[in-house]
C-alpha positions as CSV (number, residue, x, y, z in Angstrom):
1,X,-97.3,-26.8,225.2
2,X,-97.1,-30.3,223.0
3,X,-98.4,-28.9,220.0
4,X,-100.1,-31.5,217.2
5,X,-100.4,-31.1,213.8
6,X,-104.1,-30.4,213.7
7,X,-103.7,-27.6,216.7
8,X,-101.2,-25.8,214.2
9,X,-103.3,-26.0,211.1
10,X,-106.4,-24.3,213.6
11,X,-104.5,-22.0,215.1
12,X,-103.4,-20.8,211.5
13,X,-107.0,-21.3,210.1
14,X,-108.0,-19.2,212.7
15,X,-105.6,-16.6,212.9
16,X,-104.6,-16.9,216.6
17,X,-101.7,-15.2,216.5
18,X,-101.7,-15.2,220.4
19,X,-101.3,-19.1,219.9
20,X,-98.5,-19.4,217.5
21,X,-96.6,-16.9,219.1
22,X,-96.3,-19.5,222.1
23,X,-94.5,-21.6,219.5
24,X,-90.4,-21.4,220.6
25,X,-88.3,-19.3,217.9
26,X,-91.9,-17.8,216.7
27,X,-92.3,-13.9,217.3
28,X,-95.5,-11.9,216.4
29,X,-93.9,-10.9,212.6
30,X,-93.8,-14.8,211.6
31,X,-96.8,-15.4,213.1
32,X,-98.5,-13.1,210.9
33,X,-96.6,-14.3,207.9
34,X,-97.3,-18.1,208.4
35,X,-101.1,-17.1,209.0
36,X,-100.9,-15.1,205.7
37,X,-99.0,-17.5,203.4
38,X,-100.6,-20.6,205.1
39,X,-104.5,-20.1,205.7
40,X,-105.7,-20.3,201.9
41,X,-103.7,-23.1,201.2
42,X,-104.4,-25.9,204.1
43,X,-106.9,-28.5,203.6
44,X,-110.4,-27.7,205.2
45,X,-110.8,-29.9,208.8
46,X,-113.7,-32.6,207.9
47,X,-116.1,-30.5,209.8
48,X,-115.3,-27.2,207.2
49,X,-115.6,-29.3,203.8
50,X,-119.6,-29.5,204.7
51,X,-119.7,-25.8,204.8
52,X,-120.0,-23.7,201.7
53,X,-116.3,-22.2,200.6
54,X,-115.7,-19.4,201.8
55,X,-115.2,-16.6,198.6
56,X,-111.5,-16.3,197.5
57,X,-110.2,-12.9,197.9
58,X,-108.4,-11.2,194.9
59,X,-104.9,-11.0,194.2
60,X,-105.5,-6.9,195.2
61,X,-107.2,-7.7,198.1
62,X,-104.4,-9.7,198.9
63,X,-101.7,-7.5,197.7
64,X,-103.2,-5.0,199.7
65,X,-103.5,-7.1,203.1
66,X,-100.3,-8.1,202.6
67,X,-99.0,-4.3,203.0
68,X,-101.7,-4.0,205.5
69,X,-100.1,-6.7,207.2
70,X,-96.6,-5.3,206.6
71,X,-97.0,-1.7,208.1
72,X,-98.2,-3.7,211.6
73,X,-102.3,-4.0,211.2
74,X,-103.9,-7.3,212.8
75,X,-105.1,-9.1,210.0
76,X,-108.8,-9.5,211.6
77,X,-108.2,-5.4,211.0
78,X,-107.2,-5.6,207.6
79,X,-109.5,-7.9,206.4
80,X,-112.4,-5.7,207.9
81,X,-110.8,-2.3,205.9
82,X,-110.6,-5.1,203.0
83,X,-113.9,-5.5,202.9
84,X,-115.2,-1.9,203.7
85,X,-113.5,-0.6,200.6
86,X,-115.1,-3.5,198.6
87,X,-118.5,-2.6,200.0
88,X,-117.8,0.7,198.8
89,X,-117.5,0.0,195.3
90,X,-113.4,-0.2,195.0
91,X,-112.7,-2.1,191.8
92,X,-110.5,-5.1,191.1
93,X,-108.6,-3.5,189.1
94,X,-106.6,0.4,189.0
């Protein structure tokens, strides 16, 4: 697959981990890791910068996806038990 830059940038955007795995040399683990060091810090496409940001998770929340993350969960997965324990009142702080 001739990948361009802009089909890397949505596929980490996205999270489409099936995608970058497809990438030669890149397994599942550094998939994960380039979609969770990567995705807050890429420029918005032109189409995105119209749309309101979307909010900035904590330095917890990302502590904690990061583990998450870690011990094998799907990010979509931990970013959904992210946000549960948020709804449920879990502070930003211990």
């Amino acid at each position: 697959m001739g990948w361009r830059p802009t089909d890397l940038l949505t596929a980490i955007r996205r999270n489409e981990l099936d995608r970058l795995v497809r990438i030669p040399g890149v397994g599942k683990k550094t998939a994960e890791r380039m979609v969770l060091e990567l995705r807050d810090k890429l420029p918005a496409p032109a189409a995105d910068r119209r749309r309101p940001p979307v909010p900035k998770m904590s330095q917890l929340d990302e502590d904690v996806l990061s583990a998450l993350s870690n011990l094998g969960c799907a990010r979509p997965a931990a970013e959904a038990a992210v946000r549960k324990a948020r709804a449920s009142g879990i502070p930003d702080e211990f």
